[in-house]
C-alpha positions, 0 to 999 in steps of 0.5 A: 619554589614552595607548593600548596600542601595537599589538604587530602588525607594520607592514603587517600586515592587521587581524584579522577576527571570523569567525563559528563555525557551529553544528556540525550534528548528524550524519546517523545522529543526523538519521535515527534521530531522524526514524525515532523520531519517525516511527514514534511517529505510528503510535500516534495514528494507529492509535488514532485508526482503531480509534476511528473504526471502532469508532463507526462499527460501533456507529452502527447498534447492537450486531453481534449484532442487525445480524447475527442479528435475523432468526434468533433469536427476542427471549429468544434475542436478548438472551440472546446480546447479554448473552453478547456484552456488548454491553448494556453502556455503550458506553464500557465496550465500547470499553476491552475492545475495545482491551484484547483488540486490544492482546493480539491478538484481534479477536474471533470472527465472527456468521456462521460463528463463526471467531475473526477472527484466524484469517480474518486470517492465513488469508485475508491472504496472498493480499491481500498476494500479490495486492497485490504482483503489481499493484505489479509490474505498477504500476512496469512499465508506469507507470515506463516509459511516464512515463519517455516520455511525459516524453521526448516531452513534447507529442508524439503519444505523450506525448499518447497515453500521458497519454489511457491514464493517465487511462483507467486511473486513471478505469476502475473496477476491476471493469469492467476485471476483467470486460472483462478476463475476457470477452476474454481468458478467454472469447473468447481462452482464454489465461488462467483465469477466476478463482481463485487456481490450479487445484483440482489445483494447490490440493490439491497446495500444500495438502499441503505441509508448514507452506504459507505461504500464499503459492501461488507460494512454495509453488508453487516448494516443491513443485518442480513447474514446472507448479505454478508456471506454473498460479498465474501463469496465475491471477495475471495477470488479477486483477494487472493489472486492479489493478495498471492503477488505480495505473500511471495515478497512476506515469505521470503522476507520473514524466512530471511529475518528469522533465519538471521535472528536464530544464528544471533547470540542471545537466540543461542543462549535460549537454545543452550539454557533448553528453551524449545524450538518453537517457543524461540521462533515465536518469542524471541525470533519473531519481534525483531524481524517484525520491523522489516516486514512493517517497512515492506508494508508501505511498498507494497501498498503501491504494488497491491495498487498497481495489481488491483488495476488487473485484478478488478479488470479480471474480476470486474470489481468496479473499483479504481482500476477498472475504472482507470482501464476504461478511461485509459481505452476512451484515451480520458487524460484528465480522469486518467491523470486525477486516478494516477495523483490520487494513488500517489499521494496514497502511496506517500501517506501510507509510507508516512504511516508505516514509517511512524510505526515502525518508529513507536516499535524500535526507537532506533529507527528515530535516530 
């Protein structure tokens, strides 16, 4: 049997079959597919916490017994659970519930009969003021303290600063506000008791034309650096009593990351070529345990929410949760359960948000 000549020159190495990797999709497609994805988990997620809520009010019977039994009599009572429809069947109930959320009404509150939208808005600012003030105070004390605790690892002060993380994490809340406000309101003067600003202060911000809601911002409106300095002086101790619960979680987090990231490989071969501590620490230790602690971000959003009904309560900053205790002693369901949804779907939105930086910061996240 005859073979084909080889038309290849003498010598000349025989070809190898190479394999063709499979073309990868490019980052942008990578992450606008992750962000699509992402941010379509927030619908189940909502639907499943508005169902959860909405059982769990109604477990106990209809809001308007809850809240009104000892004030009306019978007629009187079932006259307004017909008007309310809460005699209806239950399932009845929940398909309106959702139809007036999805068209933004939570409904109007028992005990002061305030659409619960307008609580929302009114009230909501100062949480979210108040949350990002003990987000500032979480990232100065807890990024730097872990940052060296993490440079002192099994030294006295890493194990000092690992003792005070606990304590911070482990301390109720509202036992720091109050020891918080008897040293440094009452025995020392330096700060205010409670409140958001002063009754001069609050008026003046209060006449501002279209106020935000937010008094340092309208503080910086009105021009007036006294204005400004009284809502700080307010601001300090409410922040830094919530603000201490999540610094403990960011402390030990950055000391555990950075102590991780130092025993890596190319860390080694810095150190070995003569690069400096410190200059390990903040260029080539830091960034990669920055992923972590932006993930961590998101939940702790929900414990600074969950804290901030303690701490305004403590401090008597009129926020949501000072307004959610008060609805929660007038056994208000219907303003109770608007106050809960709305923190849940904050909760979810800022999951989604942390997700997608964490995303644009490391690729790998996306796959």
């Amino acid at each position: 049997m005859s073979t084909a000549p080889s038309t290849e020159a003498p010598g000349t190495p025989a070809p190898t079959a190479t394999a063709v990797a499979p073309r990868r999709s490019g980052g942008g497609g990578g992450l606008g597919r992750y962000i699509v994805v992402r941010f379509l988990l927030i619908i189940p997620t909502i639907f499943i916490l508005v169902t959860t809520v909405f059982v769990v009010m109604r477990a106990t019977g209809d809001p308007i017994t809850a809240a009104l039994g000892g004030r009306l009599t019978p007629d009187q009572l079932q006259q307004r659970i017909h008007e309310a429809g809460y005699d209806r069947p239950i399932l009845v109930q929940y398909v309106e519930y959702l139809g007036d959320l999805l068209h933004g009404d939570f409904g109007t509150t028992l005990s002061d009969n305030r659409p619960v939208t307008e609580v929302l808005t009114t009230f909501g600012t100062a949480t979210l003021e108040l949350a990002v003030y003990a987000l500032i105070v979480a990232f100065l004390v807890g990024i730097p303290f872990g940052l060296l605790a993490a440079s002192r690892r099994d030294r006295l002060p890493d194990a000092v600063l690992r003792v005070f993380a606990i304590l911070c994490y482990a301390t109720p809340v509202f036992f720091a506000g109050l020891l918080l406000k008897l040293v440094f309101s009452v025995s020392l003067g330096w700060f205010p008791v409670a409140g958001r600003a002063s009754t001069g202060t609050e008026i003046e911000l209060q006449t501002l034309d279209n106020p935000s809601g937010f008094y340092l911002i309208d503080a910086f409106r009105t021009g007036d650096p006294d204005a400004v300095g009284d809502v700080l002086m307010h601001a300090v101790l409410p922040a830094v009593a919530l603000g201490l619960l999540t610094a403990g979680v960011f402390l030990r987090l950055v000391r555990t990351n950075v102590i991780g990231t130092l025993s890596t490989g190319y860390v080694t071969a810095a150190r070995s070529r003569g690069v400096r501590e410190g200059r390990l620490l903040r260029k080539h230790a830091w960034r990669p345990a920055l992923i972590p602690i932006i993930t961590v971000i998101g939940l702790q959003v929900a414990l600074l929410l969950s804290g901030a009904v303690l701490t305004e309560t403590t401090f008597e900053w009129k926020g949501l949760g000072f307004q959610l205790a008060h609805y929660l002693q007038a056994r208000d369901f219907v303003a109770v359960q608007g106050i809960v949804v709305l923190i849940a779907v904050v909760v979810a939105l800022t999951n989604f948000v942390v997700d997608v930086i964490a995303a644009l910061i490391d690729p790998r996240v996306r796959y």
